[in-house]
C-alpha positions in Angstrom: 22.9 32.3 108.2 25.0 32.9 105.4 26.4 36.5 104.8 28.5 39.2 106.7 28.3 43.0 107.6 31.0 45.4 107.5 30.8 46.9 111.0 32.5 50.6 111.5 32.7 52.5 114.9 33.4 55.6 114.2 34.2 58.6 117.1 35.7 61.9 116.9 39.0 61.1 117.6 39.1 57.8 115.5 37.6 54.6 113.8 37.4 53.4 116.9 36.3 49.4 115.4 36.3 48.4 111.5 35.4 44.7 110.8 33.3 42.3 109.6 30.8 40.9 111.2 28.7 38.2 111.3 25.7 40.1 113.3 25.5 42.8 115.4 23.0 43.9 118.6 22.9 47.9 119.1 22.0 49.7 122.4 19.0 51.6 120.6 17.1 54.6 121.7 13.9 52.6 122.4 15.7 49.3 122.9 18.3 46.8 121.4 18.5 46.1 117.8 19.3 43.1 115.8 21.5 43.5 112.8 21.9 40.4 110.1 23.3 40.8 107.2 20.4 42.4 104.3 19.3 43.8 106.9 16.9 46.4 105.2 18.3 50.4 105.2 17.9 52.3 108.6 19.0 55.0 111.1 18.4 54.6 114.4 19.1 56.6 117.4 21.9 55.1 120.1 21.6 55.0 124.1 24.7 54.4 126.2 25.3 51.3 126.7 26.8 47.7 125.1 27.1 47.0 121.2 27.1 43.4 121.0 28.3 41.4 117.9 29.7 38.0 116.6 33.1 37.0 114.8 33.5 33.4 114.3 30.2 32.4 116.2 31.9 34.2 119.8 29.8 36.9 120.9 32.1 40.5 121.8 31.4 43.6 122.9 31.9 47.3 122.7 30.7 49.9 124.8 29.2 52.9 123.0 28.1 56.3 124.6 25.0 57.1 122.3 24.8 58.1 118.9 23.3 56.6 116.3 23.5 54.2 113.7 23.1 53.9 109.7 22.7 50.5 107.9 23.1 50.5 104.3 24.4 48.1 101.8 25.5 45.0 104.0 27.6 48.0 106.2 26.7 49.1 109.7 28.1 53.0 110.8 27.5 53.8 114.5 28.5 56.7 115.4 29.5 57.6 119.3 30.9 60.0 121.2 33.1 57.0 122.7 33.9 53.6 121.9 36.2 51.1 123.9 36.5 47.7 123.7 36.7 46.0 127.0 40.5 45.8 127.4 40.5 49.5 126.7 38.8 50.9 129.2 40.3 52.2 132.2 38.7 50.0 135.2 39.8 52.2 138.5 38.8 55.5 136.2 35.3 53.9 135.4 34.8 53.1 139.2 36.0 56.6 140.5 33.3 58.6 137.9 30.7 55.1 139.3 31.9 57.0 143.2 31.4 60.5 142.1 27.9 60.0 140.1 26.8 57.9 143.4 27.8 60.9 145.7 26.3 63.7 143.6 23.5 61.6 143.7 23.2 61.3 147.4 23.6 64.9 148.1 20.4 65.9 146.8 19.0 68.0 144.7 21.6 71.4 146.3 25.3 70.9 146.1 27.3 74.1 147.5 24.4 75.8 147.0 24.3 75.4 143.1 21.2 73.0 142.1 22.7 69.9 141.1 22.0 68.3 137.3 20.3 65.2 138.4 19.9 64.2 134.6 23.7 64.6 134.2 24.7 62.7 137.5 22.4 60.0 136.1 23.9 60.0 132.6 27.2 59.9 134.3 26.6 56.9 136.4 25.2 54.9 133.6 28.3 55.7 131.6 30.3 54.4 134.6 28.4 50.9 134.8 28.0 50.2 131.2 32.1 50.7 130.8 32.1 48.7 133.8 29.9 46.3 132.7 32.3 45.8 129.6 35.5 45.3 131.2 33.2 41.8 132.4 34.1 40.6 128.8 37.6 41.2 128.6 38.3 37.6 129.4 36.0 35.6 127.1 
């Protein structure tokens, strides 16, 4: 298909990715979403997870904590609280928050006699796995 997007990451410490495009796949709220270029106007709420998208027909990745994301005039905004490109994120850091989620987890629902955030420990560990999951395309 003929046509590009202009894709910007944007986070509260930076522009975390600003590019074009030739597509783009978002971790929506209520599942992925597929981005081509004139594409119609939207926002759409973001979950955690990967932002897929193609330069030069080779698929890439991003990971994204949540957010959301605008589409307007051939330009796609997300954004995130974080996002890290696989070769950014910190691989022994990801796996010791995967270890601490996994043992918050364990301990039930008390945790030195505090109730413990089962939401959050979730949230946590899903973070941990979709960074993870990224560093997995850091090589191709």
């Amino acid at each position: 298909m003929a046509g590009s997007l202009t894709l910007r990451v944007i986070t509260p410490a930076r522009i975390a990715f600003d590019q074009t495009v030739e597509s783009v796949r978002v971790p929506g709220a209520d599942g992925d979403l597929g981005i081509l270029p004139r594409h119609a106007n939207m926002v759409a709420a973001l979950d955690t997870g990967l932002m897929r998208y193609r330069v030069g027909g080779k698929e890439q990745v991003l990971y994204v904590s949540g957010g959301f994301c605008e589409v307007r005039d051939s330009t796609v905004r997300v954004v995130t609280e974080a996002g890290e490109r696989p070769d950014e994120i910190d691989e022994e850091r990801a796996r010791s928050a995967e270890r601490r989620a996994r043992e918050r987890l364990s301990q039930g629902r008390v945790q030195e006699g505090e109730p413990l955030d089962i939401l959050r420990a979730e949230a946590s560990l899903r973070r941990a796995l979709m960074r993870l999951r990224a560093r997995e395309f850091r090589s191709e």
